[in-house]
C-alpha positions in Angstrom: 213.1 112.1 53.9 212.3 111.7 57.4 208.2 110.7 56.4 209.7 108.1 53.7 212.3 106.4 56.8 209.4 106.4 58.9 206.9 104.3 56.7 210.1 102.0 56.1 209.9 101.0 59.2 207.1 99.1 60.1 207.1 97.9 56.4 210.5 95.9 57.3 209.4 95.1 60.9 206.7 93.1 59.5 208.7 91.1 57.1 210.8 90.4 59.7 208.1 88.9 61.7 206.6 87.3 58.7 210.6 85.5 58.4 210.6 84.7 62.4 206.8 83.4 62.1 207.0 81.6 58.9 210.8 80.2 59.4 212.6 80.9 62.3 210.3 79.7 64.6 209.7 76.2 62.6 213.5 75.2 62.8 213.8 71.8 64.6 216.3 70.4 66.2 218.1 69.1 63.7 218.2 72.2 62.0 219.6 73.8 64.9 222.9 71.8 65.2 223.2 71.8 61.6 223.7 75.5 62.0 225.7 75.4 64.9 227.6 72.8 63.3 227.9 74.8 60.3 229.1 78.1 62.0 232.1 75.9 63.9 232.9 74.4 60.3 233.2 77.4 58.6 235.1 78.8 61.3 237.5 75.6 60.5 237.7 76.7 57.1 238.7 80.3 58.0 241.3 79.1 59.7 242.8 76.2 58.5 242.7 76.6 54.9 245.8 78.8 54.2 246.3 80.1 51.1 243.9 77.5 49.4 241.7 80.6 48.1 239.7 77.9 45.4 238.9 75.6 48.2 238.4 78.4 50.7 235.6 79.9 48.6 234.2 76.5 47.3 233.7 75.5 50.7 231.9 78.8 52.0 229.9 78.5 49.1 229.0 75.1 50.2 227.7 76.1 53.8 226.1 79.1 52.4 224.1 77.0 50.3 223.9 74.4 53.0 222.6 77.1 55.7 219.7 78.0 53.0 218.7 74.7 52.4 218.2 74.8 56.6 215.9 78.0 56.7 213.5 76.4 54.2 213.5 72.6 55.7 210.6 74.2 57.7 208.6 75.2 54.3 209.5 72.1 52.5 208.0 70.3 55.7 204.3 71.9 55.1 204.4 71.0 51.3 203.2 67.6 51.2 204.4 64.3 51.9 207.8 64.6 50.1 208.2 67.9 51.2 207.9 66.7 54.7 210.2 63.5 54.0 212.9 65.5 52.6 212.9 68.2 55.2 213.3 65.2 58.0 216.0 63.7 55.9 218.1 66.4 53.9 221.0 65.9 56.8 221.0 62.3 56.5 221.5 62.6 52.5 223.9 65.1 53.2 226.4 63.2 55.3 228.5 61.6 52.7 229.2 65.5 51.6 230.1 66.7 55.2 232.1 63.6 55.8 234.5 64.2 52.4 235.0 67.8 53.4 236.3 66.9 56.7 239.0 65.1 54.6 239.8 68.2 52.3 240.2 70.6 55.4 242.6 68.2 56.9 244.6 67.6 54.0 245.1 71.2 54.0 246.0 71.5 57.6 248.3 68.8 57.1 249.4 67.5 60.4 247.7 64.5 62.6 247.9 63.4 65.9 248.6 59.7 65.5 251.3 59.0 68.2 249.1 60.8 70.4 246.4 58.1 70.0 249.0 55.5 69.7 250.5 55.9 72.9 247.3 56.3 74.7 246.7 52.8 72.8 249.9 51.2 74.1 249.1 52.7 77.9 245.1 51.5 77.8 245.7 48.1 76.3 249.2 47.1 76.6 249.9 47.1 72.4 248.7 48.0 69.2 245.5 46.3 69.2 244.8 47.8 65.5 248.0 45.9 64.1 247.9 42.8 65.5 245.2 41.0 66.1 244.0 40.3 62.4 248.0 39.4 62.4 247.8 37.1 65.6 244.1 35.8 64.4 244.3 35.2 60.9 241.2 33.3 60.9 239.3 33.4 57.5 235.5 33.0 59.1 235.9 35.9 61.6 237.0 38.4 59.3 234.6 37.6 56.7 232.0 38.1 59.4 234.0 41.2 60.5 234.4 42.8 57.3 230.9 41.9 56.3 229.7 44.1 59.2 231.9 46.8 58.5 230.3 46.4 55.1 227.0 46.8 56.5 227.4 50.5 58.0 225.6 52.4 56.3 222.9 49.4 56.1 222.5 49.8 59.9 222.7 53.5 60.0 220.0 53.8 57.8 217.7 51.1 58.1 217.0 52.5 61.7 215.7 55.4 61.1 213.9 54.2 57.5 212.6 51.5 58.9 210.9 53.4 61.7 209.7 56.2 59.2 208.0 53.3 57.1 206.6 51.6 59.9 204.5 55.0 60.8 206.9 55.8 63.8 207.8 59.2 62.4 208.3 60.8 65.6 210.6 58.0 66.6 212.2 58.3 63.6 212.7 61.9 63.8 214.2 61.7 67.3 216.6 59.0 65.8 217.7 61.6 62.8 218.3 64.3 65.3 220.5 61.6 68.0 222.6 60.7 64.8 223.1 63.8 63.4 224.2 65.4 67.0 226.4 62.7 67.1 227.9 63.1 63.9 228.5 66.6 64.4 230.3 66.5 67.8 232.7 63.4 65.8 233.3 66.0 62.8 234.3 68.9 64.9 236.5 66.8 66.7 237.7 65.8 63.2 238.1 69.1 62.3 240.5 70.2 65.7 242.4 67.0 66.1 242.9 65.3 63.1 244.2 61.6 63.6 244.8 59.8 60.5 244.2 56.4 61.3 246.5 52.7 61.4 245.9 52.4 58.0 248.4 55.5 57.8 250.7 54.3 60.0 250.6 50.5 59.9 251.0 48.6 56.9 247.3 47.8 55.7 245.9 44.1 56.2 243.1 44.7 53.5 243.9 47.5 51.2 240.5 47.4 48.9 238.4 48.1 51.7 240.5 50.4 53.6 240.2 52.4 50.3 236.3 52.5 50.1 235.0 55.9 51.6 238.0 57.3 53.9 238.1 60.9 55.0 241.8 61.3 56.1 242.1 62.6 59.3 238.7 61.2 60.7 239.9 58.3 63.0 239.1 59.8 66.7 236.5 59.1 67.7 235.3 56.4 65.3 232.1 57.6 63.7 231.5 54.6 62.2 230.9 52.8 65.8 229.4 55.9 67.5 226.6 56.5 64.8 225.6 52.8 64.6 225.3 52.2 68.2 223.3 55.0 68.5 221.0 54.0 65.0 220.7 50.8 66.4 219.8 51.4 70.0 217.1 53.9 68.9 215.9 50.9 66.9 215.8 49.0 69.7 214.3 51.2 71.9 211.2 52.3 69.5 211.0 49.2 67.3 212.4 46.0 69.4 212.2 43.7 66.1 214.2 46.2 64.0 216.5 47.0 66.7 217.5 43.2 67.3 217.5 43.1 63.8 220.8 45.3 63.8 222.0 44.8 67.0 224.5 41.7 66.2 225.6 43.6 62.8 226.5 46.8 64.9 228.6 44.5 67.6 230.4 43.0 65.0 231.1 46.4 63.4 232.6 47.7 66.8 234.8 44.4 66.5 235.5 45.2 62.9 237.1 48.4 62.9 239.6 47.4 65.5 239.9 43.9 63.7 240.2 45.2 60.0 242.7 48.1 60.9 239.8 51.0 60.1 240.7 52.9 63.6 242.8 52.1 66.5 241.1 50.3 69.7 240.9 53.7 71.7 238.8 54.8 68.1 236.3 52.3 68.9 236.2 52.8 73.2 235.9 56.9 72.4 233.2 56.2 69.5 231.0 54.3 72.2 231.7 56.8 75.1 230.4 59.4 72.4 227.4 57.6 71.1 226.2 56.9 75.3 227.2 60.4 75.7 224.6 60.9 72.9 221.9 58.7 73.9 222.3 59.6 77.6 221.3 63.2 76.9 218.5 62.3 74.9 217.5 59.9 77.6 217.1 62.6 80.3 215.7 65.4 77.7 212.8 62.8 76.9 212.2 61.9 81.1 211.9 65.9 81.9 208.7 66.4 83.3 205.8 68.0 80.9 205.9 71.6 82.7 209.3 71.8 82.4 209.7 70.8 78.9 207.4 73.4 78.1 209.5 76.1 79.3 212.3 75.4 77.2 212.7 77.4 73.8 211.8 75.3 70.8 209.7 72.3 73.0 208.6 71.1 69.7 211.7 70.7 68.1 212.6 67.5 68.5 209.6 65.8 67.2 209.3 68.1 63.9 205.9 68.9 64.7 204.8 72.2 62.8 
């Protein structure tokens, strides 16, 4: 028994190195805060989800599979070009999947923080910006430009890191991936802790159709929508001037738009761009450390997907 336990041993202790060698130590960045990001959801779920056993397990379900998919990103990234486009990529397609469940969990929990917002509203700009100035500026020109650029979201947000990836900026483009991602994830757990449901709950809605296309409920502060395109397009500018002046004047009008069109309340919008310089800021002063010390720090590849 004791001869059998023994030879065990070293049998698993080598496929556990084999695991750390062949997967553990290939996770990127990205993969990194999609596993953290996945631990705090689940951890949401667990707690908010009551007595909603189907969604409970369908959701668990989801991250198991989701936390898989993570640990062989690094594999798919050494099988070819594909295989190395969709490991990049697979949070990016993934998004409009996180984003929805967001919604579920906070329909469960069932409570928002809307007069919270509102009142910080009224005491940072006097009113309710959100309600009244497509009210006060009814002006047919402006918000079809507006609406056009809150139209063009997902245009910007993935046209920056696309168009870098086509261009043969792959590192750039990876390094764009990872700053959106990170700052999806720190809007989602805030989502997730302190739902706020939006004017479109709470005010009577100026354009119903569009308010209807893609909303999570409870995913108003910080606006995502302005957060993730500032930060898509200012990694555009930064590694690819053209493409990032390109999107530049779509993404200003989308930070007008979602105040304009009654998407999120004007404190949305300021807290969306605090997060997204938050964001760029810290990728910023990670890019500036000097060689030696980068080089000290676990995972100094991670960033730039490199195998």
């Amino acid at each position: 028994m004791s001869t059998s336990h023994d030879a065990m041993t070293p049998r698993f202790t080598t496929r556990l190195a084999t695991l750390r060698r062949g997967v553990l130590e290939r996770l990127t960045a990205v993969d990194i805060v999609t596993l953290l990001y996945v631990a705090i959801a689940t951890a949401a779920v667990l707690a908010f989800s009551g007595q909603d056993h189907a969604s409970w397990d369908l959701l668990l379900t989801a991250h198991a599979l989701l936390v898989s998919l993570v640990l062989a990103a690094p594999l798919a990234r050494q099988a070819g070009s594909l295989g190395r486009f969709l490991g990049d990529w697979y949070p990016m397609l993934l998004l409009g999947a996180l984003y929805a469940e967001v919604g579920v969990l906070n329909v469960d929990l069932g409570y928002q923080h809307d007069q919270v917002i509102q009142r910080l509203e009224l005491w940072v700009f006097g009113s309710q910006l959100s309600y009244r100035w497509i009210r006060e500026m009814p002006n047919p020109l402006l918000s079809w430009f507006l609406h056009g650029c809150y139209l063009a979201y997902y245009a910007i947000l993935y046209a920056s890191p696309l168009g870098l990836w086509f261009s043969g900026r792959r590192d750039a483009a990876r390094r764009t991936i990872f700053a959106v991602m990170v700052t999806f994830y720190l809007c989602y757990v805030v989502f997730l802790f302190f739902p706020v449901a939006g004017p479109r709950y709470t005010f009577e809605p100026a354009t119903q159709w569009l308010l209807d296309l893609g909303d999570s409920w409870g995913a108003a502060f910080p606006s995502s929508h302005v957060a993730a395109a500032v930060v898509a397009a200012l990694c555009a500018l930064r590694y690819w001037r053209p493409l990032g002046l390109l999107l530049t004047p779509l993404t200003v009008g989308l930070v007008l738009s979602v105040v304009y069109g009654q998407f999120h309340y004007a404190v949305d919008a300021v807290s969306g761009l605090i997060v997204a310089c938050a964001v760029l800021a810290s990728q910023y002063i990670y890019a500036s450390l000097p060689a030696t010390v980068a080089a000290g720090l676990p995972g100094r590849e991670l960033e730039t997907g490199r195998a």
